[in-house]
Backbone as ProteinMPNN parsed JSONL, in Angstrom:
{"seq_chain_A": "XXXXXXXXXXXXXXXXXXXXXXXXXXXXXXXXXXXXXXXXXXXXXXXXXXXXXXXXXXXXXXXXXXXXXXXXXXXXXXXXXXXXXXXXXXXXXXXXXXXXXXXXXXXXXXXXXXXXXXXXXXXXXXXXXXXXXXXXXXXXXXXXXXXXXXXXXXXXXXXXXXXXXXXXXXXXXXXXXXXXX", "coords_chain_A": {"N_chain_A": [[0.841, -1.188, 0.0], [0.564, 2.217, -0.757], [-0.948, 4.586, -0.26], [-0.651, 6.987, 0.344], [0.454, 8.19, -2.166], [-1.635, 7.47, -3.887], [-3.636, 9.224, -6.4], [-6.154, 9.718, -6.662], [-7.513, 9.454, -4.321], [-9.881, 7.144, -3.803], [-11.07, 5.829, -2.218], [-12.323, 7.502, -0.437], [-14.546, 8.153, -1.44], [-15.358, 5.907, -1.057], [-15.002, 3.595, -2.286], [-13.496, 0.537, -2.303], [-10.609, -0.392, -2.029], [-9.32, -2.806, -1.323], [-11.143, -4.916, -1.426], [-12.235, -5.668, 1.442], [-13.663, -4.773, 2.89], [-16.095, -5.157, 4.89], [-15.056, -6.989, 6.47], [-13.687, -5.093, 8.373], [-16.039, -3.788, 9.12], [-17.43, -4.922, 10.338], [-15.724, -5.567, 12.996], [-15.847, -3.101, 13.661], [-18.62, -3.026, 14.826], [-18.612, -4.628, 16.468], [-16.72, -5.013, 18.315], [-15.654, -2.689, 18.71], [-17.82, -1.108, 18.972], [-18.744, 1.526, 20.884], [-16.821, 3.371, 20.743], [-16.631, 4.15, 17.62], [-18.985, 5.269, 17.519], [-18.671, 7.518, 19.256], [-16.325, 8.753, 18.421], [-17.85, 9.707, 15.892], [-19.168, 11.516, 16.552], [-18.343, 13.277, 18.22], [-16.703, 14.33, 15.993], [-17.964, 15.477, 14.949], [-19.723, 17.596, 16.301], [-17.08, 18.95, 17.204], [-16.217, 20.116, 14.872], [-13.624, 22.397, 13.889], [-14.417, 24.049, 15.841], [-13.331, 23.587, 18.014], [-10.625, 23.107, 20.813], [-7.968, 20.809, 20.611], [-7.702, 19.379, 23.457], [-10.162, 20.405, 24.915], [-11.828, 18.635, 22.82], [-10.623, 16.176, 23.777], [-11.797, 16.222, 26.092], [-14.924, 16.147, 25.728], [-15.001, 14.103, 24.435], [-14.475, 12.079, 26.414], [-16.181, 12.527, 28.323], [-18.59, 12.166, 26.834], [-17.642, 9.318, 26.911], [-17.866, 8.254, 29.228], [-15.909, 8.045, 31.003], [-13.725, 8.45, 34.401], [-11.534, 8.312, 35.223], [-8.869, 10.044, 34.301], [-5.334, 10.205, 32.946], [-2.563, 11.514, 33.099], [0.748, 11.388, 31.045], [3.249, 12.764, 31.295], [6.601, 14.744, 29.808], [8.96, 15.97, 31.541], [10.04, 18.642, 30.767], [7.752, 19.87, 29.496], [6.37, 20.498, 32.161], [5.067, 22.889, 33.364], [3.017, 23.046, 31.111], [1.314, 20.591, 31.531], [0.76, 21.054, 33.733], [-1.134, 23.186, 34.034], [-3.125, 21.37, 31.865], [-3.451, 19.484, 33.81], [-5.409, 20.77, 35.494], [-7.132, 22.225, 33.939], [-8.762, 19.495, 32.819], [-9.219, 18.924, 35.66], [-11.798, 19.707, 36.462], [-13.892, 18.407, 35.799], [-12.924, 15.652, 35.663], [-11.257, 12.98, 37.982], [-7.998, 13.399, 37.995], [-4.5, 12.22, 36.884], [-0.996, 12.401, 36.951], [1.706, 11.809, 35.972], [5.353, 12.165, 35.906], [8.049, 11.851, 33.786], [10.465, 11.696, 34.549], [10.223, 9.499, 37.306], [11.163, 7.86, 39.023], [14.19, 8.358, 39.444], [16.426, 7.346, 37.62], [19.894, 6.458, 36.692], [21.41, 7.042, 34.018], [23.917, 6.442, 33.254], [24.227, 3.975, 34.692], [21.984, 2.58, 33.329], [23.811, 2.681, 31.222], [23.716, 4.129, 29.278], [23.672, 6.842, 26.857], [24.666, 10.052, 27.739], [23.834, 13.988, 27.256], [26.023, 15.465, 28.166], [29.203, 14.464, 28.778], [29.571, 12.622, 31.674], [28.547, 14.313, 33.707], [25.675, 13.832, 35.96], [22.662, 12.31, 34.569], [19.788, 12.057, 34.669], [17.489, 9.121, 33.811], [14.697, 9.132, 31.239], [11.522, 7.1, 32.168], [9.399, 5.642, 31.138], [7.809, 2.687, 31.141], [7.748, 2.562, 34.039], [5.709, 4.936, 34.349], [3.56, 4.093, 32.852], [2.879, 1.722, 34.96], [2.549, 2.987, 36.828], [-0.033, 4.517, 36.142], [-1.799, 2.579, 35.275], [-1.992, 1.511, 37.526], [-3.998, 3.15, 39.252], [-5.934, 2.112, 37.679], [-7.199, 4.429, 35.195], [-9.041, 5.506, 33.193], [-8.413, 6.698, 30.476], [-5.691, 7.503, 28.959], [-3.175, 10.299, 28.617], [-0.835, 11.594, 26.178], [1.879, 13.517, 27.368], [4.375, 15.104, 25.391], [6.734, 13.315, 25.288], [9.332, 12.021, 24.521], [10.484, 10.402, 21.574], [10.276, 7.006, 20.818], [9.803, 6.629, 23.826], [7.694, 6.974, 24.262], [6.702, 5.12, 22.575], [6.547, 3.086, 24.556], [5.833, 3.521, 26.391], [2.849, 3.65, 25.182], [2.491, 0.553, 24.598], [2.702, -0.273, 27.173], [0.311, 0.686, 28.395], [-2.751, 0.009, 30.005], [-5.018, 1.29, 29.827], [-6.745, 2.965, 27.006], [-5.179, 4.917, 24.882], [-3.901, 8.815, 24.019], [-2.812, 11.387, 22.872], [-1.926, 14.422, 23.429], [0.468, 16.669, 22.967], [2.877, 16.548, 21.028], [6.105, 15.466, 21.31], [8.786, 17.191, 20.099], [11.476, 18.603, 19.452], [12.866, 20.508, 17.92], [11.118, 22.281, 16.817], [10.195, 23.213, 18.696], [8.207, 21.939, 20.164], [5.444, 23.288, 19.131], [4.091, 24.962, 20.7], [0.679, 24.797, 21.347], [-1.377, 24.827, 23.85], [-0.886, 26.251, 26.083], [-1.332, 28.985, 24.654], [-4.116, 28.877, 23.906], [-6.243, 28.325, 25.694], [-7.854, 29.077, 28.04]], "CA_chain_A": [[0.0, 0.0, 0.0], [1.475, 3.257, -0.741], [-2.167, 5.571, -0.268], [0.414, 8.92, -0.069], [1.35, 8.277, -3.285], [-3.088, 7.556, -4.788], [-3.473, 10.275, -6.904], [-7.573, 10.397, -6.434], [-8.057, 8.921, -2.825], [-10.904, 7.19, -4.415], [-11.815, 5.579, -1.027], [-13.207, 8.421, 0.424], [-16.01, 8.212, -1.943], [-16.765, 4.779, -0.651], [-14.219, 2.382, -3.284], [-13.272, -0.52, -1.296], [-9.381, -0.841, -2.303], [-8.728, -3.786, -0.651], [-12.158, -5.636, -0.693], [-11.829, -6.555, 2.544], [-14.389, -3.878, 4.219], [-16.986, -5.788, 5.376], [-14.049, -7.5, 8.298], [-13.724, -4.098, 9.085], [-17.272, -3.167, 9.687], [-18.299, -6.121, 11.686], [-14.792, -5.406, 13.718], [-16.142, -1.786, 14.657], [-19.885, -2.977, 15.572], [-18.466, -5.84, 17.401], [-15.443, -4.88, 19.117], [-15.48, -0.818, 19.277], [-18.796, 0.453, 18.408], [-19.174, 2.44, 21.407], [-15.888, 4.273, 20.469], [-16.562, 4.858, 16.886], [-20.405, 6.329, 17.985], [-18.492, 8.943, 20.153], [-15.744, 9.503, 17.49], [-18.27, 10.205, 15.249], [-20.207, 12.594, 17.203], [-17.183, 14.625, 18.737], [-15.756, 14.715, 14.987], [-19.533, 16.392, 13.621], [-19.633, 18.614, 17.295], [-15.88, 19.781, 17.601], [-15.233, 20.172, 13.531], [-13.726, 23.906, 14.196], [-15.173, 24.616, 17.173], [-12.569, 23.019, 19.65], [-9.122, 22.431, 20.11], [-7.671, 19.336, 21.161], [-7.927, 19.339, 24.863], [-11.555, 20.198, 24.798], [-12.19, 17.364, 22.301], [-10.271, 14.962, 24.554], [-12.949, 16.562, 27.117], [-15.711, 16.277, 24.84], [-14.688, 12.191, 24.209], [-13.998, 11.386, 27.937], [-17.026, 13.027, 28.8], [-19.157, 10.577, 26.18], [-17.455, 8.104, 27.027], [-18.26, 7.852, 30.751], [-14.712, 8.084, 31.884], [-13.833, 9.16, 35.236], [-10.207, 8.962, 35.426], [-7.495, 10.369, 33.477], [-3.845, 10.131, 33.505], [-1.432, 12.102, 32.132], [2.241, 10.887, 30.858], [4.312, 13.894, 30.49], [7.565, 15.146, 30.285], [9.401, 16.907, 32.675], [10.021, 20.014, 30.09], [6.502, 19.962, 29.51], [5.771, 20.453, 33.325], [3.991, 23.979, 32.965], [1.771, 22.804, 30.24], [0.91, 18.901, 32.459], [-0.199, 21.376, 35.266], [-2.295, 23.621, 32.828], [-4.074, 20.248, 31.24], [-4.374, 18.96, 34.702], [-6.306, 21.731, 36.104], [-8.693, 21.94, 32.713], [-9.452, 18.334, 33.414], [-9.647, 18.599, 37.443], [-12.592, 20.243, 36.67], [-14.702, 17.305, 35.278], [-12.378, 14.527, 36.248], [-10.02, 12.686, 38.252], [-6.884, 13.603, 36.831], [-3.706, 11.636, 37.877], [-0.287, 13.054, 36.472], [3.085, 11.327, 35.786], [6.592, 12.849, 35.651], [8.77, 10.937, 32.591], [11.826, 10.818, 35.405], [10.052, 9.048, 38.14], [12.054, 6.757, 40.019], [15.134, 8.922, 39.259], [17.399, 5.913, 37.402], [21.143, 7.119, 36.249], [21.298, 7.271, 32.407], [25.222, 5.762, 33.121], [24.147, 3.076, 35.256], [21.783, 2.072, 32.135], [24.889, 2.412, 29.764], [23.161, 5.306, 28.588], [24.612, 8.316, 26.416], [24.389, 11.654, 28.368], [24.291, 14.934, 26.848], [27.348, 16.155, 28.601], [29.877, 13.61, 29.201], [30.372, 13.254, 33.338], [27.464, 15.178, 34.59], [24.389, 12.935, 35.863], [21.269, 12.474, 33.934], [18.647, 10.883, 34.473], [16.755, 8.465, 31.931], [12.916, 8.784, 31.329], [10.74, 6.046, 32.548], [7.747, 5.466, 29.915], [7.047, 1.889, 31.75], [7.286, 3.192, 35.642], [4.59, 5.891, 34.049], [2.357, 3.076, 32.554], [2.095, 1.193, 35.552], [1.626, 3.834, 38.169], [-1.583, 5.063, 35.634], [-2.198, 1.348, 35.311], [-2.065, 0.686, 39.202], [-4.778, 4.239, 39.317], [-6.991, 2.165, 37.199], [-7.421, 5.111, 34.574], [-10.113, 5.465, 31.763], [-7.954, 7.124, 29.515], [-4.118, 8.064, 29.618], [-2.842, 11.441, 27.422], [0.922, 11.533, 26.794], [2.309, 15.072, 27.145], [5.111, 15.43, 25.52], [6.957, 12.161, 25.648], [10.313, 11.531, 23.498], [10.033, 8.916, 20.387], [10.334, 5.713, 21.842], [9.483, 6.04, 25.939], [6.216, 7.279, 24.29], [6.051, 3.982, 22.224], [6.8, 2.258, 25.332], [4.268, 3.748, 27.236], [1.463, 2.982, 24.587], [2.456, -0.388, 24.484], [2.594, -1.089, 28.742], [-0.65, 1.27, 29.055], [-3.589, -1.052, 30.125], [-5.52, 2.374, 29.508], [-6.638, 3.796, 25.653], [-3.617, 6.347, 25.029], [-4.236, 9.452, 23.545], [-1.568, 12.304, 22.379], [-2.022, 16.003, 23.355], [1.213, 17.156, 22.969], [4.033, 15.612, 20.601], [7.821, 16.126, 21.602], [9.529, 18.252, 18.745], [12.395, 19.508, 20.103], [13.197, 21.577, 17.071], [10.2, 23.212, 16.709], [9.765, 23.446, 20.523], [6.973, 21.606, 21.096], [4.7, 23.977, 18.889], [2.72, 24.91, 22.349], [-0.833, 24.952, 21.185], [-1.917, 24.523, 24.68], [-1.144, 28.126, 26.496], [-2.245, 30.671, 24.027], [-5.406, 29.067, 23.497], [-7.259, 27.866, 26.377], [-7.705, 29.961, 29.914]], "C_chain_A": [[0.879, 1.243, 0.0], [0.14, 4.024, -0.569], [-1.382, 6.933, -0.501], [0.17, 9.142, -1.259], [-0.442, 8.63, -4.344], [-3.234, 9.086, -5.021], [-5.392, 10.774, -6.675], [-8.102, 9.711, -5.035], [-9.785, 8.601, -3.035], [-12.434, 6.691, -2.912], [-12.788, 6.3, -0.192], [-14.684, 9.208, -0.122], [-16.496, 6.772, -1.9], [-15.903, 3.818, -1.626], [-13.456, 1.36, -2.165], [-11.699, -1.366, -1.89], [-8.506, -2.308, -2.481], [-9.404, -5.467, -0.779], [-12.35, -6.003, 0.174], [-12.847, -5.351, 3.945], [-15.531, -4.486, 4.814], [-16.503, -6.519, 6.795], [-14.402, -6.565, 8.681], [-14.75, -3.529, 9.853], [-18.055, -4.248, 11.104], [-17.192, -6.137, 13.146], [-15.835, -4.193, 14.71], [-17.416, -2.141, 15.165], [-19.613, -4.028, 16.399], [-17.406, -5.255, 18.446], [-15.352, -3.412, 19.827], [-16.963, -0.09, 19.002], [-19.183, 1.685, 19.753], [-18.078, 3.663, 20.875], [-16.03, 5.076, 18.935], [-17.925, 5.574, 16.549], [-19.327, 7.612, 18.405], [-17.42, 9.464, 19.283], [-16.286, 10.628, 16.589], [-18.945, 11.552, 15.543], [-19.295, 13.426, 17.667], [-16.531, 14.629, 17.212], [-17.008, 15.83, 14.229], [-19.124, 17.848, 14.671], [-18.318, 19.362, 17.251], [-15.401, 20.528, 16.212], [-15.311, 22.076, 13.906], [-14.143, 24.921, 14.755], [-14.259, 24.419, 18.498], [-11.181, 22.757, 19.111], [-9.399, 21.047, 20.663], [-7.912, 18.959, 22.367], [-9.459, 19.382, 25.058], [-11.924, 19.163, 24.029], [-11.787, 16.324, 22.994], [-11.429, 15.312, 25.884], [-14.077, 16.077, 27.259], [-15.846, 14.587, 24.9], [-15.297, 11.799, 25.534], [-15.519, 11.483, 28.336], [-18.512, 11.94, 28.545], [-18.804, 9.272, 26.14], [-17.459, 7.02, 28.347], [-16.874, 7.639, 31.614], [-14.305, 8.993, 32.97], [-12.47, 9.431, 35.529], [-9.291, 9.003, 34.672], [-6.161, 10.779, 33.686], [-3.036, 10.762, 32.52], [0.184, 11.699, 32.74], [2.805, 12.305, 30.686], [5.429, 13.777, 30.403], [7.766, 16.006, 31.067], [9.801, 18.392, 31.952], [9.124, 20.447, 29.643], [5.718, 20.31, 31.23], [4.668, 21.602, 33.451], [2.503, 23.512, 31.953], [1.036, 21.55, 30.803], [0.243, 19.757, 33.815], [-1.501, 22.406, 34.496], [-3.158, 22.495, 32.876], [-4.588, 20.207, 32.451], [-5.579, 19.392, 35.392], [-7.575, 22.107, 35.19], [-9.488, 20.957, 33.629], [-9.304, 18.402, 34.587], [-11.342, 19.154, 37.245], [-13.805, 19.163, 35.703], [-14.318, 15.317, 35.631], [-11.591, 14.219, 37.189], [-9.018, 12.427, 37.855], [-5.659, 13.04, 37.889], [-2.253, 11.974, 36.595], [1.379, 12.009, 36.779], [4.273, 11.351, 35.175], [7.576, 11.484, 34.501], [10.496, 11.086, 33.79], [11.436, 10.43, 36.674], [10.89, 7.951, 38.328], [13.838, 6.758, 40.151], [16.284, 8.291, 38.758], [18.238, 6.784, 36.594], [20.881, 6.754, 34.832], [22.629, 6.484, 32.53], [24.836, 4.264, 33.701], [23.255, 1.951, 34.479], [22.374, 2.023, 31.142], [23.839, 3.072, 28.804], [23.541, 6.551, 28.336], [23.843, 9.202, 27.209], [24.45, 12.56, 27.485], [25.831, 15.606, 27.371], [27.999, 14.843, 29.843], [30.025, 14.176, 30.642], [29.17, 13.46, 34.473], [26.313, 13.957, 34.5], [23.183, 13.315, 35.354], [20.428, 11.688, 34.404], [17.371, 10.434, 33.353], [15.57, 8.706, 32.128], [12.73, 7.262, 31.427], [9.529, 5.562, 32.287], [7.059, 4.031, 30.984], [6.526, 1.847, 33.569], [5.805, 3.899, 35.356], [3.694, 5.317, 33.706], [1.968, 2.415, 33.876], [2.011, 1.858, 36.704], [0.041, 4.242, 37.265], [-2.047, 3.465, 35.44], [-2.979, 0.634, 36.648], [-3.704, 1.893, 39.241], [-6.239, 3.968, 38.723], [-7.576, 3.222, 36.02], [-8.027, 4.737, 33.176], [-9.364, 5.585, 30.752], [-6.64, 7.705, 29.808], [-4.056, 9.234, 28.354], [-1.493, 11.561, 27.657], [0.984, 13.623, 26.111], [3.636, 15.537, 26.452], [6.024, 14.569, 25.485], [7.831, 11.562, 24.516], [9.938, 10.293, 22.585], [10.605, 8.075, 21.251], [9.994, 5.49, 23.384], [7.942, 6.766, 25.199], [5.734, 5.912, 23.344], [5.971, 2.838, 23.224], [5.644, 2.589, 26.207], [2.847, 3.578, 26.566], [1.57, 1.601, 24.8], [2.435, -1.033, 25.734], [1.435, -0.144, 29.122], [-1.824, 0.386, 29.001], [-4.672, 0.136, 29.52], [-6.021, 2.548, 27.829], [-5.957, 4.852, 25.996], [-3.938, 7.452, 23.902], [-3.205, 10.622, 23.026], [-2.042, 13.504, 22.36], [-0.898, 16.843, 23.017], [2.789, 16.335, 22.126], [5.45, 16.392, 20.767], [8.571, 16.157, 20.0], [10.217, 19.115, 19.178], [12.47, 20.682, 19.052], [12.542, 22.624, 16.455], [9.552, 23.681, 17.981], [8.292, 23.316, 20.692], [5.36, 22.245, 20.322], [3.23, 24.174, 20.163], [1.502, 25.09, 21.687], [-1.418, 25.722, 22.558], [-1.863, 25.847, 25.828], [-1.641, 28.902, 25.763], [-3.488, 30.56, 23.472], [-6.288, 28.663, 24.537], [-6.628, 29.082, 27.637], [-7.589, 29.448, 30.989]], "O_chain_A": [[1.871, 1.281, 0.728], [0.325, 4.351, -1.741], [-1.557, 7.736, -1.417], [-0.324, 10.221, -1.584], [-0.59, 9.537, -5.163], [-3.042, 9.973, -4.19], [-5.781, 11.936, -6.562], [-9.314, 9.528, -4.924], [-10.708, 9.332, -2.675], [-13.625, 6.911, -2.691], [-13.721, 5.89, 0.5], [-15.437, 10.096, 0.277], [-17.539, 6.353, -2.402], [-16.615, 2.814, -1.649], [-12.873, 1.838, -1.192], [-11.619, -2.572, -2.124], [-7.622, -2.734, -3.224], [-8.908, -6.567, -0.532], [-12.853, -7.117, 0.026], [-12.767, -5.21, 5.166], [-15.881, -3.622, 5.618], [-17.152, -6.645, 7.834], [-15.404, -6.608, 9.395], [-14.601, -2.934, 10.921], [-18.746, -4.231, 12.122], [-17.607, -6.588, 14.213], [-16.331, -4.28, 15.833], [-17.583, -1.528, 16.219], [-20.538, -4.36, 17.142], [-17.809, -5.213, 19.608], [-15.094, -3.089, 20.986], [-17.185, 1.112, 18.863], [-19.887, 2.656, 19.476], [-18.51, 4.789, 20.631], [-15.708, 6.259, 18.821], [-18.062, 6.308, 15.57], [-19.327, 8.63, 17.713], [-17.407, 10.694, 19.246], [-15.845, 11.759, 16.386], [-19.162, 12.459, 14.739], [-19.581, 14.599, 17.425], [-15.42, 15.14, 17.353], [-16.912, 16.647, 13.313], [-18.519, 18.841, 14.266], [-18.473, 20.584, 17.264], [-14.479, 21.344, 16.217], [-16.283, 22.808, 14.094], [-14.258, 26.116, 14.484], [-14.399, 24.906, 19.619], [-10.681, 22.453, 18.027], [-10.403, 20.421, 21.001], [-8.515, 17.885, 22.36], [-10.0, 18.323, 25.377], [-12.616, 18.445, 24.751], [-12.547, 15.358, 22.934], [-11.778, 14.353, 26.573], [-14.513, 15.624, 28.317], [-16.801, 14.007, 25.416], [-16.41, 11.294, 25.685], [-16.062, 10.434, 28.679], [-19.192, 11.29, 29.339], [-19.363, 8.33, 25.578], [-17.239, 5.82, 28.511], [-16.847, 7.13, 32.734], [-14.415, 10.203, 32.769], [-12.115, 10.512, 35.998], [-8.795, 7.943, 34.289], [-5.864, 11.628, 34.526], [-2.93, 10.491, 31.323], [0.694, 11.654, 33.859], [2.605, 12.827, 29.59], [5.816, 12.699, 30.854], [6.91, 16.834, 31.379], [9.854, 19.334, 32.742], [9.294, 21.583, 29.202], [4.49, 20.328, 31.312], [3.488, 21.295, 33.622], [1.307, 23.686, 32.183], [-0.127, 21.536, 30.402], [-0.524, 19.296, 34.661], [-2.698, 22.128, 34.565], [-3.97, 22.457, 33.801], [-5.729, 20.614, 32.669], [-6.511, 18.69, 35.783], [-8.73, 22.252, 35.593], [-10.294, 21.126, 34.543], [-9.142, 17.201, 34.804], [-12.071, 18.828, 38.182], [-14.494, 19.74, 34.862], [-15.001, 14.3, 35.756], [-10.94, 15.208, 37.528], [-8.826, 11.336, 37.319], [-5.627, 13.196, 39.11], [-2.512, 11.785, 35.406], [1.849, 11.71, 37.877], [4.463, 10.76, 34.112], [7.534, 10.279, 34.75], [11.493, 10.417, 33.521], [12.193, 10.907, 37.52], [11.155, 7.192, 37.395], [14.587, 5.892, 40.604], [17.313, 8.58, 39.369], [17.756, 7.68, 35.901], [19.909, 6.019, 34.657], [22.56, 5.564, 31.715], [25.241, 3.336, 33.002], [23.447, 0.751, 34.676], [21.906, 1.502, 30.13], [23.299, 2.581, 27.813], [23.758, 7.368, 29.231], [22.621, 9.154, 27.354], [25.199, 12.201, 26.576], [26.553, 16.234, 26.597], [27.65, 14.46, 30.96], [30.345, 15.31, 30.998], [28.968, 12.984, 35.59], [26.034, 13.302, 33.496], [22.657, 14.406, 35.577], [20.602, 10.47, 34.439], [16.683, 11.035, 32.528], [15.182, 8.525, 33.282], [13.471, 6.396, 30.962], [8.728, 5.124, 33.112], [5.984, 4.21, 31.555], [5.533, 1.391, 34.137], [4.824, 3.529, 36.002], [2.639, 5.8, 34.117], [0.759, 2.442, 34.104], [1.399, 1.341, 37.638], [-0.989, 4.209, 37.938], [-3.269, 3.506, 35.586], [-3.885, -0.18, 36.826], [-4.707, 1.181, 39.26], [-7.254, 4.654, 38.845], [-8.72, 2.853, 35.757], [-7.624, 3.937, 32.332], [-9.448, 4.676, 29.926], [-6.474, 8.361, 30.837], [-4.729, 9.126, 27.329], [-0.935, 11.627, 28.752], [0.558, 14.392, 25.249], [4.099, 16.527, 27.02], [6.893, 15.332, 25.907], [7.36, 10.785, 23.686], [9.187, 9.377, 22.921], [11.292, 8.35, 22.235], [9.94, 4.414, 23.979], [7.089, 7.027, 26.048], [4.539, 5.617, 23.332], [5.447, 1.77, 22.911], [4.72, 1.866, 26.578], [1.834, 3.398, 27.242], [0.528, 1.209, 25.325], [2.201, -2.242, 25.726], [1.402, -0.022, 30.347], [-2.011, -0.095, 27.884], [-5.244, -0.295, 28.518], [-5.156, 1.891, 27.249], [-6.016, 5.551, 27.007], [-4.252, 6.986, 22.807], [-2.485, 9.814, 22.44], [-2.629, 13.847, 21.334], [-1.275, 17.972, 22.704], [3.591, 15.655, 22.766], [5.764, 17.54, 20.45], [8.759, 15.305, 19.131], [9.849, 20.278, 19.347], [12.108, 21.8, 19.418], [13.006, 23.559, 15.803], [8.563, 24.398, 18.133], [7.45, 24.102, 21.127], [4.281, 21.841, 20.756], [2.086, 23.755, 20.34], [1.58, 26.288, 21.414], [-1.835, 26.88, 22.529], [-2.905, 26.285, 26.314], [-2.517, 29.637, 26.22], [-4.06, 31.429, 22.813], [-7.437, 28.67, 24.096], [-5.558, 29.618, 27.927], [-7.515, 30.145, 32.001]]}, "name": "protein", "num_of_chains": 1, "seq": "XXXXXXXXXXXXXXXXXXXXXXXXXXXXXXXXXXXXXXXXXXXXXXXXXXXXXXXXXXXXXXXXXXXXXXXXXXXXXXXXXXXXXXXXXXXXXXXXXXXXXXXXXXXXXXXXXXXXXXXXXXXXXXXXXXXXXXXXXXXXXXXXXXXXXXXXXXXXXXXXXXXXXXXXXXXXXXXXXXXXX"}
């Protein structure tokens, strides 16, 4: 499959590429239909009306979830106390630092930025199973370097969600201060 590359994305008038949509449909009314009801309905309600945070609001909200966990990073900390305080105000919000349990970056035979000086490594699976142990509806990663954020989707017992993607080089493009109060 290359789809990038389809020059008339014919699918999205309903062409069945693959033949193979009919698995698919009996997947979503069997397996997920409550999820792709409330997709559908926060994708009609939010289209250009909401950012992201309110739509993860918006979801949670239809989806009867009571507790939510946020993964962040620790250079994300300003914006993880922001979110949390949105959501305190509809949920139980439960918050987890990406260097909990403070483990040496050398002592994992792990490169440092500056030879010598101690670092410490992020901890994507500590962060899964404290929001794991919390029981949480829904986890949101804040921020969360490539790989300890594939590590934390993959040990989250939770549905994982993404408010914030780590882009160092574009710093993060903050969304999340200059648009919500």
């Amino acid at each position: 499959m290359k789809c990038a590359h389809c020059p008339t994305k014919d699918c999205n008038t309903g062409k069945d590429c693959l033949n193979n949509s009919s698995k698919y449909k009996n997947i979503y009314k069997t397996k997920y239909p409550k999820i792709m009801k409330i997709s559908a309905e926060v994708a009609r309600e939010a289209h250009n009306k909401l950012n992201r945070l309110q739509e993860i609001i918006l979801y949670s909200k239809k989806m009867g979830y009571k507790k939510i966990g946020i993964a962040f990073c620790i250079t994300l900390k300003e914006e993880a106390e922001i979110a949390s305080k949105i959501l305190e105000k509809d949920f139980d919000v439960y918050s987890v630092c990406c260097k909990i349990g403070g483990i040496d970056k050398e002592e994992m035979g792990l490169v440092t930025k500056i030879p010598g000086k101690k670092e410490v490594c992020c901890n994507p699976n500590s962060q899964a199973d404290v929001l794991n142990n919390l029981n949480t509806d829904l986890n949101i990663i804040l921020g969360l370097c490539i790989g300890h954020d594939i590590i934390f989707q993959k040990e989250s017992k939770a549905p994982t969600t993404v408010l914030i993607v780590k882009d160092r080089l574009n710093k993060n493009i903050n969304f999340l201060k200059p648009k919500i109060n």
